[in-house]
N, C-alpha and C positions, 0 to 999 in steps of 0.2 A: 296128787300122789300117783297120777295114772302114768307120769312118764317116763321114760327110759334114761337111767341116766348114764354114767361114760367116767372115765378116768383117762388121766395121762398119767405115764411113770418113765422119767426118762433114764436110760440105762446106760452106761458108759460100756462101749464096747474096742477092749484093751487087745492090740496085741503085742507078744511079747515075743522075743527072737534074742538069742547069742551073739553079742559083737562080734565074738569068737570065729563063728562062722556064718554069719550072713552080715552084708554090705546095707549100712541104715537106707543108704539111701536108693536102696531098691522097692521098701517098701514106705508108702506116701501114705495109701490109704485103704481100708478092705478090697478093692475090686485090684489094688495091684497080687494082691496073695491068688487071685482068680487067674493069672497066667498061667502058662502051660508048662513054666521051669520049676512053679511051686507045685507040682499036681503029686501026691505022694508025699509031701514033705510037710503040712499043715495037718494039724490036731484042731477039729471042734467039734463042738459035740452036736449031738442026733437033731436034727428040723425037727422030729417028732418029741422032743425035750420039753418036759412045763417051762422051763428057763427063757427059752428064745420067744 
């Protein structure tokens, strides 16, 4: 019983965007929302969130 034990919980992480106004195939994969056209136009929430 002295050990540490450990979890995994895998999270699906969605994003979501407006055909309306953005082009699908600009965005592939999280690190494309990391350019410098998306800088001001992306909502997530706090690094310091229980969530993330």
């Amino acid at each position: 019983m002295g050990k540490t034990g450990w979890a995994l919980s895998p999270r699906a992480r969605v994003i979501a965007y407006s055909k309306d106004t953005v082009d699908p195939s600009t965005i592939k994969t999280y690190e494309d929302i990391t350019k410098p056209g998306w800088k001001g136009k992306v909502l997530a929430r706090s690094s310091s969130s229980s969530y993330n």
